[in-house]
C-alpha positions as CSV (number, residue, x, y, z in Angstrom):
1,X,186.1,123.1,83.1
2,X,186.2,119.4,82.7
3,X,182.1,117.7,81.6
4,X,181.6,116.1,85.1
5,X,182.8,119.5,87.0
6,X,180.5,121.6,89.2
7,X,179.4,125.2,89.5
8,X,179.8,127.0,92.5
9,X,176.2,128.1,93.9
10,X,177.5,131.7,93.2
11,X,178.4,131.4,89.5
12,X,174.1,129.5,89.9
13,X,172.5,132.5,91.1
14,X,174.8,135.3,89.3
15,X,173.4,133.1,86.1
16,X,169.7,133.9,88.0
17,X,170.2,137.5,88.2
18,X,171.2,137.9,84.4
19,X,167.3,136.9,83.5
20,X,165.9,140.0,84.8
21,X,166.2,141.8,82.4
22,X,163.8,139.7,81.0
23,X,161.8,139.4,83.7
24,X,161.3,143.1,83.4
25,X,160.7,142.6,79.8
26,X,157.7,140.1,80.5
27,X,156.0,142.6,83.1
28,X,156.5,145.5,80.4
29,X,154.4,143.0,78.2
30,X,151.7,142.5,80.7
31,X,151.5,146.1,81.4
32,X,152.6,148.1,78.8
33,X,149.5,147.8,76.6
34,X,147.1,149.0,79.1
35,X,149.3,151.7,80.2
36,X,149.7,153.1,76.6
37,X,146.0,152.6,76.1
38,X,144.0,153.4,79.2
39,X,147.0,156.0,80.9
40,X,147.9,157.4,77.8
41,X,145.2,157.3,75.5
42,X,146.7,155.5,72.7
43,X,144.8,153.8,69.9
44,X,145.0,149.6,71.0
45,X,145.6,148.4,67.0
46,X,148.3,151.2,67.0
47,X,150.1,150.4,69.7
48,X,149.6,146.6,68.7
49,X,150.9,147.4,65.4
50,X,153.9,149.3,66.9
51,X,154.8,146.6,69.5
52,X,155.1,144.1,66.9
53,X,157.6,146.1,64.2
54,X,159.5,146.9,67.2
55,X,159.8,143.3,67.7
56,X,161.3,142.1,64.4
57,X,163.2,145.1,64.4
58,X,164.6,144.1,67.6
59,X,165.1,140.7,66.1
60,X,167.6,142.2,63.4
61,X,169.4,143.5,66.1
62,X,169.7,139.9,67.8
63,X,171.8,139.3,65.4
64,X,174.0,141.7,65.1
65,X,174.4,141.4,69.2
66,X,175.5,137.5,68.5
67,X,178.0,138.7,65.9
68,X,179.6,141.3,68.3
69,X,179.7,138.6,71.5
70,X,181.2,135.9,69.5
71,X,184.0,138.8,68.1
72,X,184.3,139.6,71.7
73,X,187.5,138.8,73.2
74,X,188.3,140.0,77.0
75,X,190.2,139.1,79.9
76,X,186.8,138.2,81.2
77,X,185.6,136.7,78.3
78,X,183.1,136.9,75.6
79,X,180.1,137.6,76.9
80,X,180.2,137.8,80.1
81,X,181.7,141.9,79.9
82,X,178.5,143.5,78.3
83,X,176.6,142.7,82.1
84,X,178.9,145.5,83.2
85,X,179.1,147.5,80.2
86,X,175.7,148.0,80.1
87,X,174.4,147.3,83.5
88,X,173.1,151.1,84.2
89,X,172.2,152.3,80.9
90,X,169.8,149.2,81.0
91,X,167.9,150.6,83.7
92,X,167.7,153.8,83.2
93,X,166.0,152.6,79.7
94,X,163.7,150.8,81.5
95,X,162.9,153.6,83.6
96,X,162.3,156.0,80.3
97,X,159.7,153.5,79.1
98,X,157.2,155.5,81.0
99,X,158.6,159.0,80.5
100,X,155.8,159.5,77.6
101,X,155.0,163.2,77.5
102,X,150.9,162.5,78.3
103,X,150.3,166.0,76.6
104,X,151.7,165.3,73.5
105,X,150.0,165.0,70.1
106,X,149.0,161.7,69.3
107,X,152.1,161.3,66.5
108,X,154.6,162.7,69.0
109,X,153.5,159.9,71.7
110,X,154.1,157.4,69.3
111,X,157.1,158.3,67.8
112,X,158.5,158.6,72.1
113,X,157.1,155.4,72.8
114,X,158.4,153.1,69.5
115,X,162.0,155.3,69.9
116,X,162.0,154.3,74.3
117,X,161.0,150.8,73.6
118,X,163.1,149.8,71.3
119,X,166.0,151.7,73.4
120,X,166.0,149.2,76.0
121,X,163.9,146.4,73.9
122,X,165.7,146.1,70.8
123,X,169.4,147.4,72.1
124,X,170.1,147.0,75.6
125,X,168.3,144.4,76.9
126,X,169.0,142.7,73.7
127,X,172.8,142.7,74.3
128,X,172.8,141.9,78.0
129,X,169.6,138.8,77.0
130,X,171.7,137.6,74.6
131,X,174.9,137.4,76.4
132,X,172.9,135.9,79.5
133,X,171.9,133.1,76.8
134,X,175.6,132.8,75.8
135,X,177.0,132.9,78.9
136,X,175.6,129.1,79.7
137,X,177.1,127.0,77.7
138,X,180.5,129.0,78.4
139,X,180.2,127.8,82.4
140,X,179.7,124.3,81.6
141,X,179.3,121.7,79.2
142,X,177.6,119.3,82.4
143,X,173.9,118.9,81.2
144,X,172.6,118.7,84.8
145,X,174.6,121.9,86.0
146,X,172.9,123.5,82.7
147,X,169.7,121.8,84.3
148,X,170.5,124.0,87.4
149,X,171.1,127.3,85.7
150,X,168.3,126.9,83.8
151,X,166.5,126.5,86.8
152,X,167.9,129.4,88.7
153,X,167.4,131.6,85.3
154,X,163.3,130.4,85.8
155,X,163.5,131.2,90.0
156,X,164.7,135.2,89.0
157,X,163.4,135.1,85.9
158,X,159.9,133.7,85.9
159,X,159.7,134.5,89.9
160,X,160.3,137.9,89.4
161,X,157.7,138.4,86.5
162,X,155.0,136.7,88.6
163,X,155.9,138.8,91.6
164,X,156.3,142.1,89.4
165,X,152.9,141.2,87.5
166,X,151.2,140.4,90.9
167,X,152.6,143.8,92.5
168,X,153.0,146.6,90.2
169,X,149.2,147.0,89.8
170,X,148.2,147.8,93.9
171,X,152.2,149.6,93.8
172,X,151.0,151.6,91.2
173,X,147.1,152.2,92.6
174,X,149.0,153.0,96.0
175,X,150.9,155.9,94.7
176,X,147.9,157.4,93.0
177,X,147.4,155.4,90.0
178,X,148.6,158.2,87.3
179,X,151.6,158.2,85.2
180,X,153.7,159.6,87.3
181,X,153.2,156.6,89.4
182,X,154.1,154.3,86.9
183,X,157.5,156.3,86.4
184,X,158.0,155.9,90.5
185,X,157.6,152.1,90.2
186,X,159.4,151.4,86.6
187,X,162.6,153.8,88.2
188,X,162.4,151.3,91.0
189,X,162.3,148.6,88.8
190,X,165.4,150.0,86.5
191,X,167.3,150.1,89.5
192,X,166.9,146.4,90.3
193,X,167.8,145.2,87.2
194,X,171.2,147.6,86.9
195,X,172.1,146.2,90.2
196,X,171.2,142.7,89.0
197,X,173.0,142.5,86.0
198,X,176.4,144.2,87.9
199,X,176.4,141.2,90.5
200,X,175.9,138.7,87.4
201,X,179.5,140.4,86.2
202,X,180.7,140.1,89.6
203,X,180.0,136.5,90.6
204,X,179.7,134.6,87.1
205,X,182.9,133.3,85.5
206,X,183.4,131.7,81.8
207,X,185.4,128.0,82.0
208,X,184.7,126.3,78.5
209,X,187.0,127.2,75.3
210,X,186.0,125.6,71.5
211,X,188.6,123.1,70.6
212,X,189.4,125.4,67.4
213,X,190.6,128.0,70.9
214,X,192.7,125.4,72.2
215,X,194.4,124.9,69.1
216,X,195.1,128.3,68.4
217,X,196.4,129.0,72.0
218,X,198.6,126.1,72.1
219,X,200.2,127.1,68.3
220,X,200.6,130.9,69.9
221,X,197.9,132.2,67.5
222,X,195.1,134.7,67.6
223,X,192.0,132.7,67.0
224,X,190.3,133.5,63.5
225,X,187.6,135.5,63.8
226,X,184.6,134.3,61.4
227,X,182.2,136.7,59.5
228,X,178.4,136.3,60.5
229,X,177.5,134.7,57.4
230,X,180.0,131.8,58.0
231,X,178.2,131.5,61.8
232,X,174.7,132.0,60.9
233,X,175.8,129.2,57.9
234,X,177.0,127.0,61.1
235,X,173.7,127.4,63.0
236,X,171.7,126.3,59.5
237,X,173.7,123.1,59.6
238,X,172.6,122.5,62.9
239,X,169.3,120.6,63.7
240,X,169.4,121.1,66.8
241,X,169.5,124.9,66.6
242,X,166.5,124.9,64.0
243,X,164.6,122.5,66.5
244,X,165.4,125.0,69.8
245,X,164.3,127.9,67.5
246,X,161.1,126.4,66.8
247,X,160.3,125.3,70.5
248,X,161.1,128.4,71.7
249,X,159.0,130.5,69.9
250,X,156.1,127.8,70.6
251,X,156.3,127.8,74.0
252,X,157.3,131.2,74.5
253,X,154.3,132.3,72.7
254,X,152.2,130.3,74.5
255,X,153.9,131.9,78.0
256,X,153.3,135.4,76.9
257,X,149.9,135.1,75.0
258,X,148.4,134.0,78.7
259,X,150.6,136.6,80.4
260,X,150.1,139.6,78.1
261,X,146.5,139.0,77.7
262,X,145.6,138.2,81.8
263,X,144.9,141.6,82.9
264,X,142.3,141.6,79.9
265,X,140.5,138.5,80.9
266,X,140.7,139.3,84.3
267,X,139.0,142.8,84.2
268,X,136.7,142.1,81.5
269,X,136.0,138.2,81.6
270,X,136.5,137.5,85.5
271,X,135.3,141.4,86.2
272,X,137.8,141.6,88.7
273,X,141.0,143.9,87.7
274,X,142.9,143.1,90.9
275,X,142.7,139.1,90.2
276,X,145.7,139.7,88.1
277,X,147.2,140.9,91.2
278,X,145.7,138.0,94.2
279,X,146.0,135.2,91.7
280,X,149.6,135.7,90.5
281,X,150.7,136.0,93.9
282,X,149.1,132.4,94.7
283,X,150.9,130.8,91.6
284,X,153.8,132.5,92.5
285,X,154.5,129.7,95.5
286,X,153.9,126.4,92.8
287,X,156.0,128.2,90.2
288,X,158.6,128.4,92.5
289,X,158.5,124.8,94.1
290,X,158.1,123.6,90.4
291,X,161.6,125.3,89.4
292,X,162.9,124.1,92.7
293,X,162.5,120.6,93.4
294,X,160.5,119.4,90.0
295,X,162.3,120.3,87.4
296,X,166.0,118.6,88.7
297,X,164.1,115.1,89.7
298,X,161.9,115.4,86.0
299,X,165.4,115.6,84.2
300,X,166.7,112.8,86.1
301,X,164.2,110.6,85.9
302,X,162.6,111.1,82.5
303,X,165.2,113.2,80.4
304,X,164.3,116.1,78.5
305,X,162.1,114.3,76.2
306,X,160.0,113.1,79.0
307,X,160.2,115.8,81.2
308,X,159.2,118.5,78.7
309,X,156.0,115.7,77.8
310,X,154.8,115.7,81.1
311,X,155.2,119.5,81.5
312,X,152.9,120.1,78.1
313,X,150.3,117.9,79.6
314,X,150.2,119.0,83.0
315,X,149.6,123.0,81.5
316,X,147.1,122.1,79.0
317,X,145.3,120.5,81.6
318,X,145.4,123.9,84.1
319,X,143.9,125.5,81.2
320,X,141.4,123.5,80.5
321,X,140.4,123.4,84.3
322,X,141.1,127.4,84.1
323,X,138.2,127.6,81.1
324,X,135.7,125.6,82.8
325,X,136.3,128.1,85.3
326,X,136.2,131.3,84.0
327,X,132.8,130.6,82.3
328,X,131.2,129.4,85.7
329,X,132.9,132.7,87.7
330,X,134.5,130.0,89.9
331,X,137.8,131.7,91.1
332,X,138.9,128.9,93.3
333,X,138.4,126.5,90.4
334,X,140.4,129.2,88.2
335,X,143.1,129.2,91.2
336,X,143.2,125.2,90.6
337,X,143.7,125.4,86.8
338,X,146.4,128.3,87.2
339,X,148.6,126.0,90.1
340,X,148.7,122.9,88.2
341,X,149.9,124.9,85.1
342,X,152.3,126.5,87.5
343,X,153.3,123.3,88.8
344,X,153.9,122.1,85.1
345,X,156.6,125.0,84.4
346,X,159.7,123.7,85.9
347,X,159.4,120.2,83.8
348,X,158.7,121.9,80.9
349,X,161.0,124.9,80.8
350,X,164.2,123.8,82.4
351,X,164.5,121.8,79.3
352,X,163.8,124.1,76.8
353,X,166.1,126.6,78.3
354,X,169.0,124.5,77.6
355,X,168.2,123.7,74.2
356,X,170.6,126.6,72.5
357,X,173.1,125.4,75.1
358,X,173.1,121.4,73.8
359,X,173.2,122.8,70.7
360,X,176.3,124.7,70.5
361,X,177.9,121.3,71.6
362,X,176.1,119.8,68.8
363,X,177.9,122.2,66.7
364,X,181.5,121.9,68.1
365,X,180.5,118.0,67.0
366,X,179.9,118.9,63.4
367,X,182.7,121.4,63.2
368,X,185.3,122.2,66.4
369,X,183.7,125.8,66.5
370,X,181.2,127.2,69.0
371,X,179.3,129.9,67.8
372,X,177.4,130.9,71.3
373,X,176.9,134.3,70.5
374,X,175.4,133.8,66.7
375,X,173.7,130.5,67.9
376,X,172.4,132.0,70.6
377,X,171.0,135.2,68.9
378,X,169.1,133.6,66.4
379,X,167.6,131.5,69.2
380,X,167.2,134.9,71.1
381,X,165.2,136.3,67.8
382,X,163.2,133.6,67.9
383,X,161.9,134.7,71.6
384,X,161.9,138.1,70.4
385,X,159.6,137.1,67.4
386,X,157.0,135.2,69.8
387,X,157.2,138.5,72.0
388,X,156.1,140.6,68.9
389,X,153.7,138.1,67.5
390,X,151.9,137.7,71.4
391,X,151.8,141.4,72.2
392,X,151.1,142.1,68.4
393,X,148.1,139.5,68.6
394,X,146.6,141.1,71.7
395,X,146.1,144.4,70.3
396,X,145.5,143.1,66.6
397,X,142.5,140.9,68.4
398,X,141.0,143.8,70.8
399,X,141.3,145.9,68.0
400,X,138.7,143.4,65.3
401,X,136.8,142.5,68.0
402,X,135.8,145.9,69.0
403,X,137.4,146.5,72.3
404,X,136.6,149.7,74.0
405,X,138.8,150.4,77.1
406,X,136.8,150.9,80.5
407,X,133.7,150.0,79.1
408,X,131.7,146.7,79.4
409,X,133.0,144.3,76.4
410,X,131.0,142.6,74.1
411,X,130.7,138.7,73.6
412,X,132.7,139.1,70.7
413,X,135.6,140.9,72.5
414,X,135.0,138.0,75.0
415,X,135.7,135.2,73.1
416,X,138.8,137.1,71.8
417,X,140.2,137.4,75.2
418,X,139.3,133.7,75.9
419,X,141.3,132.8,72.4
420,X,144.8,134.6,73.5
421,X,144.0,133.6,77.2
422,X,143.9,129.6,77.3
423,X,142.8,128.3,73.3
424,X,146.1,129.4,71.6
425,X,148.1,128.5,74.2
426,X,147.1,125.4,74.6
427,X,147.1,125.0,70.8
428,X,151.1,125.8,70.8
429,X,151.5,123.8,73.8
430,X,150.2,120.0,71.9
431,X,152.7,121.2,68.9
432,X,155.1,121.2,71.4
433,X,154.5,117.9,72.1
434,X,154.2,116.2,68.7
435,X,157.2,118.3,67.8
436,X,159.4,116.5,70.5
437,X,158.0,113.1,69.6
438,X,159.2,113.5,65.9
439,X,162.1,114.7,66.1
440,X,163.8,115.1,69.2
441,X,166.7,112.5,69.3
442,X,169.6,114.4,71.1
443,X,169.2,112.8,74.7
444,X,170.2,109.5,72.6
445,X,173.2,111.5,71.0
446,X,174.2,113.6,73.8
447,X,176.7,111.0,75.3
448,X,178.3,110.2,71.9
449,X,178.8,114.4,71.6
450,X,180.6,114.9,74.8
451,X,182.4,111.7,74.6
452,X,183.8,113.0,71.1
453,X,184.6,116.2,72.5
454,X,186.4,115.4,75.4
455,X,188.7,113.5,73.4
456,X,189.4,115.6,70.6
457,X,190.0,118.6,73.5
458,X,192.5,116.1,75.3
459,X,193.7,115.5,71.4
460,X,194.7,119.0,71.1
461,X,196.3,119.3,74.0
462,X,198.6,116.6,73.6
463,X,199.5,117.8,70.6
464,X,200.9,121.1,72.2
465,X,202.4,119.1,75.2
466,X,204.7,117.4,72.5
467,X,206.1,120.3,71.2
């Protein structure tokens, strides 16, 4: 597919359906915790303490996922084959999550709960996340169609996490509010993303080859297939790897601190459990608009310096307007603070999204290869690592500041809440920002990339045209 080339609105939304997997991931976050704690009866440090080995473990796995996608070589491509391969045993591991044999010892719990979690965290949905990731920059190499998967990935992605956050809660309370009701609801929800991920396969196709591919096509060869360590010694050469790595697990931290730690400050801070429920579903319609007709005209206008600049701004200011808030008890005023954050999301995470993408052009630049499924994973682990270090933090902080579930909190738990809430995010959110005004310089060396690209591609086809 040529730079200036267009996706079908298809190949847009089968790219959409590929993120829920992690959408389901991000509502496992928000609830998981208080299921294992409150449902089960599980220790909060414990499980913290568990959630967050499972992440770096899953990390590890990242990249060995990378390693297998980029020695992945199909009639349907490279990555795009593990959304059918793995489409139903991802749900179903979903859906075993919440299996957890209630009448177990203690130990035995645990042991059920780190082995189903890292089932679908660390293997499944690590494969099918990771090829998602990869699968963008083999559709296109046009950074405003990369714009527009980004943005679809946020609609299904982001939209569905809202919308399962906002509903699982009164879904779950409707059907009795015991554990077999969460198994009803997380079934349901396994089945969703199985049948998500096997219309992604369906409806997505791969157009973009490496210039090393074209080569070896053209001279009748089998491409070489590189070791790991020569990728992941690819990715270290590349700034602009390192820099998507970095921004990633900022902002994604930021993005699951608030989320994993809302149901907490909404039942104890707020004093209202089913806020987490009324109050997602009214961010849900900014979030949405803000993917849909911000992010696109943000790109345009500003690039994805400026657009990720006004983004950072706009949600540190919704939390700010969210504290002021939360210690008056003003719930519209809290509505306020979460709808201009909301409204912040599409310019900032549109252009983070494509980071990893830019930078496997980058690295075609420096050295004809594209290493999507190494480059990716490491970005990938990255996410992973802010997931641990979010849903580690939440427990880790309940845990010192003496949090006893369904009891009244003290002022110590309190201000912990507050500090995963709204303080560290918005922390994360100004490093973002200085962190782009250092050294972000790719939207000045993006046109010099593609430029080069195209015409070492057209290059190497000559070459085989004259033979």
């Amino acid at each position: 597919m040529e730079q200036n080339d267009k996706l079908k609105l298809s190949e847009k939304i089968a790219y959409g359906l590929s993120d829920l997997p992690e959408a389901a991931n991000s509502i496992i976050a928000a609830v998981l915790m208080m299921f294992y704690t409150d449902s089960v009866g599980l220790a909060a440090g414990a499980v913290g303490t568990m959630l967050f080995i499972s992440q770096l473990f899953d990390g590890v796995s990242d990249l060995i996922a990378g390693s297998l996608i980029d020695r992945t070589r199909t009639r349907w491509g490279k990555a795009r084959p593990w959304l059918l391969w793995l489409c139903v045993p991802t749900g179903l591991s979903l859906a075993l999550i919440f299996w957890i044999p209630v009448n177990a010892s203690q130990t035995a719990k645990m042991i059920y709960a780190f082995c189903t979690y890292n089932l679908y965290v660390s293997v499944l949905y690590t494969i099918v996340g990771l090829a998602k990731v990869a699968l963008m920059p083999l559709m296109t190499q046009n950074g405003l169609e990369r714009g527009k998967l980004a943005m679809f990935s946020l609609i299904f992605g982001l939209g569905c996490t809202v919308l399962g956050i906002s509903v699982t809660f009164p879904f779950v309370a409707k059907l009795g509010g015991g554990v077999t009701a969460w198994r009803i609801v997380f079934a349901l929800y396994g089945f969703i993303v199985s049948a998500g991920l096997l219309a992604a396969f369906l409806l997505s196709e791969e157009h973009v080859e490496s210039i090393a591919a074209v080569e070896d096509k053209i001279a009748d060869k089998k491409s070489e297939k590189y070791t790991f360590i020569d990728n992941v010694k690819n990715f270290c050469r590349n700034k602009y790897f390192i820099f998507a790595f970095a921004m990633t697990v900022f902002v994604n931290t930021a993005v699951q601190l608030n989320n994993n730690s809302q149901v907490y400050f909404y039942t104890y801070a707020m004093n209202n459990k089913m806020l987490t429920s009324s109050l997602s579903l009214v961010g849900l319609v900014p979030l949405i608009l803000s993917i849909l007709f911000l992010s696109t005209p943000s790109l345009r206008l500003f690039g994805k310096k400026g657009s990720v600049y006004i983004g950072c701004i706009g949600q540190i200011f919704g939390y700010v307007l969210s504290v002021i808030a939360s210690k008056n008890a003003n719930v519209p005023l809290l509505a306020v603070g979460l709808v201009v954050r909301n409204l912040s999301t599409g310019p900032l995470s549109v252009p983070i999204n494509t980071l990893s993408a830019d930078a496997v052009d980058y690295g075609e630049y420096l050295t004809n290869r594209r290493i999507e499924g190494t480059g990716s994973a490491i970005v990938t682990f990255s996410q992973k690592l802010s997931n641990g270090v979010s849903v580690g933090l939440v427990g880790w902080v309940l845990a010192l500041t003496g949090y006893v579930a369904n009891e009244m909190q003290s002022a110590k738990t309190i201000f912990g809440i507050f500090l995963m809430y709204a303080y560290l995010p918005m922390i994360l959110l100004a490093l973002v920002l200085l962190s782009f005004k250092i050294f972000y310089r790719y939207d000045k060396e993006e046109a010099d990339v593609m430029r080069t690209l195209k015409e070492r591609k057209a290059a190497a086809m000559s070459k085989g045209g004259s033979k």
